[in-house]
Structures are given as C-alpha cells and as structure tokens.
C-alpha positions in Angstrom: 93.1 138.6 129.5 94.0 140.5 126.5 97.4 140.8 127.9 97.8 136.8 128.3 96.3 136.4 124.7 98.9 138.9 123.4 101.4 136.6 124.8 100.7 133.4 124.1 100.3 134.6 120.4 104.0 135.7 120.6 104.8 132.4 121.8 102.6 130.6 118.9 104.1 132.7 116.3 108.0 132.4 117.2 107.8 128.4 118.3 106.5 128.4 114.4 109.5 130.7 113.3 111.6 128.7 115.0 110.6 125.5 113.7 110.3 126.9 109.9 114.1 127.4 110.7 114.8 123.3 110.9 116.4 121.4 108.1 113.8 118.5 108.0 112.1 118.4 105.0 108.7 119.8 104.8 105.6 118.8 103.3 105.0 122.7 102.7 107.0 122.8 100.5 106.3 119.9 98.1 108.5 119.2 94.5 106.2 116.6 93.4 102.4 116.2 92.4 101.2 114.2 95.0 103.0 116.4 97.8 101.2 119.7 96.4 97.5 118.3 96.2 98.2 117.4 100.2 99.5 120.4 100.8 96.8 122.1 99.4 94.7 120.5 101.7 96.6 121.3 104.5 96.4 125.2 104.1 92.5 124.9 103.2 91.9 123.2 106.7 94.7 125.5 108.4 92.6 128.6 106.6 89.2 127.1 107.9 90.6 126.1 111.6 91.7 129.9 111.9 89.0 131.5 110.6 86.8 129.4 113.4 89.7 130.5 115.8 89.4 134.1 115.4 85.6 134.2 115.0 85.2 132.3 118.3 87.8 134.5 119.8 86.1 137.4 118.6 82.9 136.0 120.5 84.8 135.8 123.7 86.3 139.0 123.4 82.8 140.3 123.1 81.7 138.9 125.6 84.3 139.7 127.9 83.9 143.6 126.8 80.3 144.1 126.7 78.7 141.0 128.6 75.5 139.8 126.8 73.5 143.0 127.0 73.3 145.8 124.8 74.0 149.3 126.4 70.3 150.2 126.8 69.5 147.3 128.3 67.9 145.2 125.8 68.5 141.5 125.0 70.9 141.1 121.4 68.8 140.3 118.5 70.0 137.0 118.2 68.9 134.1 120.3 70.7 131.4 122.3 69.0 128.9 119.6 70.4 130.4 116.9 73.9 131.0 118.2 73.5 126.9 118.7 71.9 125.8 115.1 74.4 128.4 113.2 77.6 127.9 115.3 77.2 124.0 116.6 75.0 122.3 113.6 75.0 124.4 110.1 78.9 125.8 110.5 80.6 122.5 111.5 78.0 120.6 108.7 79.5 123.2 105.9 83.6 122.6 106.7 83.3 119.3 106.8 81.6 119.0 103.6 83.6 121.0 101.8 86.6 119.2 103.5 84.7 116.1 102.6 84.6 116.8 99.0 87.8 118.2 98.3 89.9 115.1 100.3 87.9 112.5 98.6 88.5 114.5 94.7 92.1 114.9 95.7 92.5 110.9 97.0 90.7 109.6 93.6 93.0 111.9 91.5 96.2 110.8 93.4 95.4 107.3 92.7 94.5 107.2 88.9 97.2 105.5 87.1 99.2 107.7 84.2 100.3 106.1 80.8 103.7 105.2 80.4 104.8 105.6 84.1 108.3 104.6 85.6 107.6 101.5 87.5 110.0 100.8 90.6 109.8 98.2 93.5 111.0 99.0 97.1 110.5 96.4 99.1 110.8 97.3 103.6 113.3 95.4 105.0 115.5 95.3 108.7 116.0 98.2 108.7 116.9 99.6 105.3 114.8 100.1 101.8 115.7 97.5 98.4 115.1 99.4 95.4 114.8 97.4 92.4 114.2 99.5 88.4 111.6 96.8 86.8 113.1 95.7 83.0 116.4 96.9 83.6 118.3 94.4 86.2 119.6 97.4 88.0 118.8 97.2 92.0 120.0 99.3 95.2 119.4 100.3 98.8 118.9 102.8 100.6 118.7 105.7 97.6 116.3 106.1 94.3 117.0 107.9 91.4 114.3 109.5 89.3 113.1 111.6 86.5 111.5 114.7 86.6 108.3 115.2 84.6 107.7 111.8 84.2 104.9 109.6 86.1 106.3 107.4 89.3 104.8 104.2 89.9 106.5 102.9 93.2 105.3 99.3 93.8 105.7 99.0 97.7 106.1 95.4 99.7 107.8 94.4 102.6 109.1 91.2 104.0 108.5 91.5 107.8 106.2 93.8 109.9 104.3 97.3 108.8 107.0 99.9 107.2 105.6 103.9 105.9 107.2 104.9 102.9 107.4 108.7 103.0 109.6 111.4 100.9 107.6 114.6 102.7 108.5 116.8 99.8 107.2 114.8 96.8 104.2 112.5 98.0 101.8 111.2 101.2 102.9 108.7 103.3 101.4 105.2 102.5 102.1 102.1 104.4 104.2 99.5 103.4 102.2 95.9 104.6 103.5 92.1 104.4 101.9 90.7 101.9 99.9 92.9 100.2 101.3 95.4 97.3 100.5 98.9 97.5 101.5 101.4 95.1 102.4 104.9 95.0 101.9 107.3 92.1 103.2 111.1 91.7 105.4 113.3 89.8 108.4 114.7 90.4 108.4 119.0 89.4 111.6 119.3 90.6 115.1 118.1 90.7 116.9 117.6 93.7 118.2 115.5 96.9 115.0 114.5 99.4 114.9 112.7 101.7 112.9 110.3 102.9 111.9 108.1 106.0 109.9 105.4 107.6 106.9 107.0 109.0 105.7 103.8 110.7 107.1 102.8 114.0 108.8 99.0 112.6 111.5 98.3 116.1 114.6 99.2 117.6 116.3 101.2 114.8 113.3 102.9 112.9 114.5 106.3 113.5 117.7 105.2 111.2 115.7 103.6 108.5 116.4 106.7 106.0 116.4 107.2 102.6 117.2 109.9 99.7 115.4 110.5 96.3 117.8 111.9 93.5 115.4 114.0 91.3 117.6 114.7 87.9 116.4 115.6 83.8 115.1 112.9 82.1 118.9 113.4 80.1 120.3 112.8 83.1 118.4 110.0 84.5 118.5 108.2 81.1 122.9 108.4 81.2 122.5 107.1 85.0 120.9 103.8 84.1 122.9 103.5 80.8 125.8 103.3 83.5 124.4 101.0 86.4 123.1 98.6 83.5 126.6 97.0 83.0 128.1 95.3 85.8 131.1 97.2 88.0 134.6 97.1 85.8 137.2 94.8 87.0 139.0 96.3 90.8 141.8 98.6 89.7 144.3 98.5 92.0 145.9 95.0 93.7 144.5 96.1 96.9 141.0 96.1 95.1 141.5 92.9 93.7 142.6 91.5 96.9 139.5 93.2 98.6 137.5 91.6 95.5 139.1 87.9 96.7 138.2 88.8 100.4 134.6 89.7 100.0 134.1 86.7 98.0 135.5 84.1 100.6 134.0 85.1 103.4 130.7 85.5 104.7 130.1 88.8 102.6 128.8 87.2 99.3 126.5 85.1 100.9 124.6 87.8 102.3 125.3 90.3 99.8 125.3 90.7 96.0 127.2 92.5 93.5 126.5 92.3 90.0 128.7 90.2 87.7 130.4 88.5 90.2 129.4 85.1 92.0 127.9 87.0 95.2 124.5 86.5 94.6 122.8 87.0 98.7 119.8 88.5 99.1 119.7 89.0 103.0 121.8 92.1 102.9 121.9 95.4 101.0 123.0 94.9 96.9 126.3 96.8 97.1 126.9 96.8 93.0 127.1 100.8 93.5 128.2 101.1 97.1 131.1 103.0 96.6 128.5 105.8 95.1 126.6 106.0 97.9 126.6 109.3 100.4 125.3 107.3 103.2 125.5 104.0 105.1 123.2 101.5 107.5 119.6 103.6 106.6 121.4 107.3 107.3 123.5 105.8 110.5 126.9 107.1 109.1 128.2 108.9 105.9 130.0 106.6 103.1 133.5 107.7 103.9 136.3 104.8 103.8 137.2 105.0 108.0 133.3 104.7 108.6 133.1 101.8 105.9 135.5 99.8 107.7 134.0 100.8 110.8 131.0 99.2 109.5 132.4 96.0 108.2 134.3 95.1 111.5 131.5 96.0 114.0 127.6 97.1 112.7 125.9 95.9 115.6 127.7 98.7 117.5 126.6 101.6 115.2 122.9 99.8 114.4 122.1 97.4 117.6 119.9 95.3 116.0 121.4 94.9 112.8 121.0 91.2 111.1 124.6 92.2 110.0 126.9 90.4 112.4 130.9 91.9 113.5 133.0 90.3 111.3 136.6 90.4 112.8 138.8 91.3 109.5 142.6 92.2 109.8 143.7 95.3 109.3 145.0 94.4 105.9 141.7 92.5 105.1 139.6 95.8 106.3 141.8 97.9 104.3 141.6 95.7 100.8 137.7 95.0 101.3 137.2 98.4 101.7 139.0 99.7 98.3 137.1 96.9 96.4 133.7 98.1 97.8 134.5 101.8 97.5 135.1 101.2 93.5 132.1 99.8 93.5 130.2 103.0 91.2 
C-alpha cells in the first residue's frame, strides 16, 4: 500500500509539473489586485485541504501499521466519540469558518468602489467583446488597453445570452447578463499582454471568444488615447483610397464603423484601429494581410456561426480593402 501511495504521488506531482509548464495564463500568478486577493484564497484552502490530506493519511497509515491496539494490549486513550466530535464536527466547523470569514472580507473589499477610477464598458456580443473608453469617443473590439496603478472600473453588459468576462491574471471571473450591468473593479500591478476569455459557455464558437489586456505606464496609456482620440488620417496610397471607396459601397459600412468616415454600423466589430490589432475573429487567426483577406471573402469558414456573411470581393477589391483596413492604426 505504501508502495501504490509512493506512486500515485509521483503521478500527482509530475501531471502538476507538467501542467505548470502550459502557456495558459494562470490565476497563480496574478498582476492585478483583484487576481491576488483570489489567489490568496486559493493557497489558504489548498494549505488547509492538504493539511486534512496528510493528517487523515497519517490516520490510515497508522492504522494500517499498528491496527487499533497498543502493543500491550490496551485500548488507545482516545475514544471512537472523540475521534467523531474532533475529526467530523469541531475540525470541519473551524475551516469553514475561517474560510467563511476570509472569502466574505475579501468579496466586500473587491467590490468597494475607488475614487477617481478608469471607467470602461465592454459589452458580450456574437462572439467577440466591444470595448468602449467612457468621455473620450474612443471604442474597439476584441483588445483593452490600461493603466497600471490606477483603479479599473469595467462596466459589463451584453446584448444576447450569458457571457464570463475573465483575464485569469488580473481579476475573478464575473458574469456578463442581458440586461443587467455588472461591474468589475481591480488594479493593474503590472504591465503586460494578458489575455483573457469567456468563461461562460455562450454557443458554437465560445472557445474563440478571446481577448487581450494591454497593461502599460500611465505615460504610456495617456500618449495611446491622445492618438486613438482623432479619427484615422486620410488612406495613403491609391490602393488605400480605393479600399476606402470599396468598404464604403458595399455592405461593410453598414455593419461596421470607422471613425470619421460615414460607416457608422453597429452590428459588427468598430474597425477605426484594425490595422493595430494582433489578432482577428475573438483569437480565430492573427492580423496578417493574407488572413485579413481570408477573412473578408469567407468568415463563416474560419468562425461557423459568424453573423459576418462571405462577401465575394475580386481579387483587386480584396487586395485594396485590405490596405485601407490595415492603415487603419
């Protein structure tokens, strides 16, 4: 039996090796406020859970060695009642009070609101995440940008079923609910690229309804809104302009805006900074110019499910369209 213990603690141990090893991000190792509260939470259970773990184990082992006798014969000095009230009433009653106490101090302090925080609104949609930086006109999709030190207010809606708005590194998961506004508060120690995800199963492509967090100085974040304020410069390059003409006659602006220009739809991503974006369709594909014309011609084949429809471009229509959209910054 000790043998078979042995082993199955060398499997335990090098399953959780080989797991530490992934690239997913980890709630162990948080960057924000929020994140480091639950993971403090996380090690005091994990610390309590083994501690039961090796102190039953210890029982058994006990047991197993020396049966329920002592050597001379005599009964131990402590009673099948009290192994009962000790290890089945008054134990279990003290960890989950002090559990208890701790999660319910943690959740209150999580949720008090900060003065002066950054308020932002993300809003679920099918399947993809609208970012929108209150009193300063600037929207996106798909990525947030953030200062460090400051307090986050994220203001969370959606507009069709239940969405879970989780960056694992710098806050908790909290649901995202049709009509009703939830809000999620926490501050960012770090800068950095995280990413985040839908934690809440939402249909056919939740697994591709990704997002990233850019974490930057308060210098830094300050020079990138100064920049997205103002409305993309004029297209370049005649091919630009001609991509310009082609988004704007077909059924692109009506699903899509860009800032400054008559495209005004709100069904579809806002593609004012597209061409600065690392990553298309919720994480599907990276923002490269072959996979951006891949994704104009035919989404449904890279997202089934998309509300995006094909749209059957020439290959001079594809290849203008996708200049104007990738000087889009």
């Amino acid at each position: 039996m000790i043998r078979r213990a042995a082993t199955w603690t060398l499997v335990v141990v090098g399953t959780t090796l080989v797991l530490s090893a992934c690239s997913s991000p980890s709630m162990l190792d948080p960057k924000g406020t929020e994140a480091r509260s639950v993971a403090r939470i996380w090690w005091l259970m994990f610390g309590l859970a083994a501690g039961v773990y090796l102190v039953v184990g210890g029982f058994i082992l006990v047991a197993v060695m020396r049966g329920r006798r002592t050597s001379d014969g005599r009964s131990s000095r402590i009673s099948d009642h009290a192994f009962v009230w000790l290890g089945g009433i008054v134990v279990p009653i003290v960890i989950l009070f002090v559990l208890g106490v701790v999660t319910v101090n943690t959740t209150a302090a999580l949720r008090r609101p900060d003065a002066d925080p950054l308020r932002i609104q993300v809003e679920g949609k099918r399947w993809w995440w609208a970012v929108s930086y209150t009193g300063t006109g600037i929207t996106s999709a798909g990525e947030i940008h953030l200062p460090t030190g400051r307090p986050i207010e994220i203001t969370l809606t959606s507009d069709n079923v239940i969405h879970s708005f989780w960056v694992p590194q710098l806050a908790g998961k909290l649901d995202v609910i049709p009509g009703q506004r939830n809000v999620l508060r926490f501050k960012i120690t770090h800068p950095g690229d995280y990413r985040g995800e839908c934690a809440e199963f939402c249909g056919i492509q939740h697994a591709n309804m990704n997002f990233r967090v850019v974490a930057e100085s308060p210098g830094l974040y300050e020079r990138w809104v100064s920049q997205h304020r103002n409305a993309p410069i004029e297209p370049a390059s005649d091919v630009a302009a001609s991509g310009e003409h082609v988004f704007q006659s077909q059924s692109c602006a009506g699903c899509h805006a860009v800032r400054g220009t008559q495209a005004h739809g709100t069904l579809g991503p806002d593609l004012t900074d597209i061409g600065a974006r690392p990553l298309l369709g919720g994480g599907v594909m990276t923002n490269t110019p072959a996979n951006l014309a891949r994704w104009i011609n035919d989404a449904p084949k890279y997202k089934p499910g998309v509300l995006m429809p094909a749209i059957h471009l020439s290959t001079s229509q594809t290849k203008s369209i996708v200049a104007y959209l990738e000087s889009l910054k």
